[in-house]
N, C-alpha and C positions, 0 to 999 in steps of 0.2 A: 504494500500500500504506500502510495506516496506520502512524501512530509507534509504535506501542503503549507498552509498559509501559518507566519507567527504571530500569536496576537499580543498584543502586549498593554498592561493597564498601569496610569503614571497618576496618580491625584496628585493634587497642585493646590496650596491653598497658600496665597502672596509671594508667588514664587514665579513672577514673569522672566526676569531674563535667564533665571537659567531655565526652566522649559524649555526654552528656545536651542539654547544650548545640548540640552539634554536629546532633545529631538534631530538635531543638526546629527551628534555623534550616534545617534540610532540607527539612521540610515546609510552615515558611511559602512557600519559595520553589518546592515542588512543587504549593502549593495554586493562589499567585497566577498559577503554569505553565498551571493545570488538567492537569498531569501524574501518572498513577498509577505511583506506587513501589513496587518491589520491595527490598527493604534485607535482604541480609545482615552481619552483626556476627560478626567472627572475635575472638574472644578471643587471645591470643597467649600464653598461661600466667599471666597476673595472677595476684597475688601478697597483693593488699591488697582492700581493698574494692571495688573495681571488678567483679569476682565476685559480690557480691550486686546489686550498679548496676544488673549487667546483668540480671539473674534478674527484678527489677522493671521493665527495660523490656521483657521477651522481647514481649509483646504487640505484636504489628505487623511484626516484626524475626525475620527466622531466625537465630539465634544459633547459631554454631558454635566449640566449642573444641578447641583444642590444648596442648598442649604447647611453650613457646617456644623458636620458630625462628624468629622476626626476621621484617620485614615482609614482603619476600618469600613466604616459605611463607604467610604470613597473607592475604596478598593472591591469592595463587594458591589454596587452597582456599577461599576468598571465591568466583572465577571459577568455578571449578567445581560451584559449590552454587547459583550461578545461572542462569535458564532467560531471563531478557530479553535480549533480540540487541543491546541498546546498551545500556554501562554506564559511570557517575561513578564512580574511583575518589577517598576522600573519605578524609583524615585526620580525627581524634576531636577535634583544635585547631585548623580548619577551621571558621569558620561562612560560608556561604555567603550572599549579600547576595541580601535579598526580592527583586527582579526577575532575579537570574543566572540560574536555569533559564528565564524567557521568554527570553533571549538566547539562549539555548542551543537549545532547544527550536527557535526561529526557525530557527537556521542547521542545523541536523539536520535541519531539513523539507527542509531545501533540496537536500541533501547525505547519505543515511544513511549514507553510507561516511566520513563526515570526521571527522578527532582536533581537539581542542581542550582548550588546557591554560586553564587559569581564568589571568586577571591576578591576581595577589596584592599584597594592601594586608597591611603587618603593622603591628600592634597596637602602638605606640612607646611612649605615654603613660604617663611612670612606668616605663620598663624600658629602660636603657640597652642592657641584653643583645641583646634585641632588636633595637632602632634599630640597633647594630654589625651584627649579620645587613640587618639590608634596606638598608644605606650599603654595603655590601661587595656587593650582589647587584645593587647598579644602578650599582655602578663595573661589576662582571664581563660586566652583559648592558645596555650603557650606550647601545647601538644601538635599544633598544627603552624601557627607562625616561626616556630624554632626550626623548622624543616618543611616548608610550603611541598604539598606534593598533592598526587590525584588520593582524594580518602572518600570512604563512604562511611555515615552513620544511620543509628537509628534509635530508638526511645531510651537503650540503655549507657549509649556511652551522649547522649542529646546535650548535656551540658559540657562535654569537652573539646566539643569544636564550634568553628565561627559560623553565625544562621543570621540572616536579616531576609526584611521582605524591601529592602532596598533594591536587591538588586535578586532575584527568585525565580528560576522555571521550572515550570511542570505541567503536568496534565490539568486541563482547564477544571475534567471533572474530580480529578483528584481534587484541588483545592476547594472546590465549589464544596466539596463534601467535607474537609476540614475546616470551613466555616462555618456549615451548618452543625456541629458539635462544636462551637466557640460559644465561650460562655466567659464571663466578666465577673470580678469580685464588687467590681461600679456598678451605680447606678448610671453616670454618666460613661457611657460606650468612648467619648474621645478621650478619656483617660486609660483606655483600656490596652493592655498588653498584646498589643496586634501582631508583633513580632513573633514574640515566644510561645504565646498559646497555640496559635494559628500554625504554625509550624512546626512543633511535639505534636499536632493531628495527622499532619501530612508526615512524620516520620514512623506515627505506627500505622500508616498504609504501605507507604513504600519507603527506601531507604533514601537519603538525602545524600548525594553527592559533590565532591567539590577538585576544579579542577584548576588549577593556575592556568592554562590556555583561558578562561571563561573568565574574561577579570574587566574590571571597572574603575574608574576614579572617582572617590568620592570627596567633595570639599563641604567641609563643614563648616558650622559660621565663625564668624570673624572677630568678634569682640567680646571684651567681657560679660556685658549686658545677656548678649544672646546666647554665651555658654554658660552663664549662672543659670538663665531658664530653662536651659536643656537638662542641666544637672538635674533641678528642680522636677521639672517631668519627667525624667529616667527615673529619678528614686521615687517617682510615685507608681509609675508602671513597672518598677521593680517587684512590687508587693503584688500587684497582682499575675506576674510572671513567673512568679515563686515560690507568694509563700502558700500559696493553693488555697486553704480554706479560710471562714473567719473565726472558728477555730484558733488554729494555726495564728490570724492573726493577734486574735486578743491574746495568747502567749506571747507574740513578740512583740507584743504593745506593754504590757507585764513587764519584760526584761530589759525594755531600751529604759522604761520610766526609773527601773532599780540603775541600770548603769546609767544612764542621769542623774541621779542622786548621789553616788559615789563618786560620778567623775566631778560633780561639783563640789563636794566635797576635797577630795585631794586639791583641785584647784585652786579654794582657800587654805588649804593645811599644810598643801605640801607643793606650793606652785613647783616648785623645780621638780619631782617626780613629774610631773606632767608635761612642762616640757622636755623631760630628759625622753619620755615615752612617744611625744610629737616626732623629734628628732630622730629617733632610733626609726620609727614609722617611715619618716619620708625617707632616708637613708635606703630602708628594706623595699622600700618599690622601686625606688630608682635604680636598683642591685637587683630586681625581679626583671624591673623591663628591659634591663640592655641583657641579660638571660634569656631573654626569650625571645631575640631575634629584635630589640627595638636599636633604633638607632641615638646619634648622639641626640638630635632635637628630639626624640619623643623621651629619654631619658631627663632631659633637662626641663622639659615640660612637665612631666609626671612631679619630679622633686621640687618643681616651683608651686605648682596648683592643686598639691595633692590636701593639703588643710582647707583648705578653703571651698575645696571642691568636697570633701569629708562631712563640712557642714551645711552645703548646699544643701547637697543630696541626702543626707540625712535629714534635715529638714521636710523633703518630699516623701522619705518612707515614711515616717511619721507620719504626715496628712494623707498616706496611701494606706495606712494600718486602722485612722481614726475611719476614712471615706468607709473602706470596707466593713465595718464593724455598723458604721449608720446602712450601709444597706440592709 
């Protein structure tokens, strides 16, 4: 049976020039494929210019807009507007490297039932923000960036390799069917662990595979402002990518509140214990991440932003522990 057509689903929500971007490097790499694309474009409720961005790309692209409900809902009326039996799903800060769809392409001949998450290179140059994200993401999944190679996983080794729906293919109906079993610890859905849930479903259908031919760049944001907030909403979609039930959560609402109270403690009793404990901390990541395959900038980022980002984010699991428990 032939391959036929790739389809591919990107929500967008204030994110006009790199769509454009994004879409630009999709085609080079569906032309050098010789692969024909099907692209829908969910708008997610944009707010700024990105509404007119899109108005001037509609040509080639089925554009569909909502009202914002987070990637999730975006990504799933994406699936459903589509008719190709195998689909990329593709972030708008995602450019995919000229030959990643012949990789791709290759092992899908082989395979039409196979998932495959793209390798990710991110964008360091000039953006500390950044380099901290990809130094902290190859300490986490250090099994796989300390020796990049072709790996397959699935529900039981799920948490020691690298998974995003940034950059994701697979069978349409496979995914269609690991969102119908997605389930949230939110009542609000755009808070929701769209990553990790939605793809522990898709790995106890089929195995998840990953190949460095199949790679991407991804640039993350640029300033402080906008990686406090990402911390912010990582460590809220942590809790519900993790810690499974509420249950689960109100124990670990329980135990952050006790290590609050001690750590506040030593803080007036014994400030130098604490920061001896700080210091030994960021020392031990920046000694994790050039370990595990990081380079000089992403070590030097991790050691600079690793407090500060500690309190971010913890600040968000916290209000991801409180959310979950009101539901």
């Amino acid at each position: 049976m032939a391959l036929g057509v790739l389809g591919v689903v990107i929500p967008v929500y204030n994110e006009g020039d790199w769509i454009r971007r994004s879409l630009a490097a999709l085609r080079v790499a569906a032309t050098r494929a010789s692969w024909p694309l099907e692209i829908v474009v969910v708008d997610d409720g944009s707010t700024d210019e990105t509404v007119a961005i899109l108005d001037g790309l509609a040509e080639g692209i089925h554009l569909v807009r909502q009202e914002n409900q987070g990637r999730f809902a975006a990504r799933l009326a994406g699936l459903r507007a589509l008719r190709a039996r195998y689909v990329l799903l593709l972030d708008s800060r995602v450019l995919l490297d000229p030959d990643a769809l012949v990789t791709l392409k290759a092992r899908v001949t082989e395979d039409e039932s196979s998932a495959w998450n793209a390798h990710v290179n991110v964008a360091t140059a000039g953006n500390p923000w950044a380099a901290f994200w990809s130094g902290l993401t190859k300490v986490g999944w250090r099994r796989y960036f300390a020796n990049p190679r072709r790996v397959s996983f699935g529900p039981t080794d799920f948490n020691a390799y690298p998974k995003g729906t940034g950059a994701f293919a697979a069978p349409t109906q496979v995914i269609l069917a690991a969102a119908a079993g997605f389930s949230s610890l939110f009542a609000d859905q755009r808070l929701a662990s769209d990553d990790t849930k939605l793809l522990r479903n898709v790995a106890a259908a089929t195995p998840i595979n990953i190949d460095p031919g199949f790679s991407c760049l991804y640039f993350g944001r640029d300033s402080f402002q906008r990686w406090a907030r990402q911390s912010y909403f990582r460590g809220t979609t942590f809790v519900d990518g993790y810690v499974g039930t509420r249950r689960n959560a109100a124990l670990v609402l329980a135990g952050v509140a006790a290590l609050g109270v001690t750590g506040g403690w030593l803080a007036i009793r014994r400030p130098a214990v604490v920061g001896g404990l700080a210091a030994a901390g960021v020392a031990g990541a920046a000694a994790a991440t050039r370990l595990s395959g990081g380079d000089g900038r992403e070590t030097t980022a991790v050691a600079g932003l690793l407090v500060p980002f500690a309190a971010v984010f913890g600040a968000g699991f916290v209000r991801g522990l409180v959310l979950a428990l009101r539901s």
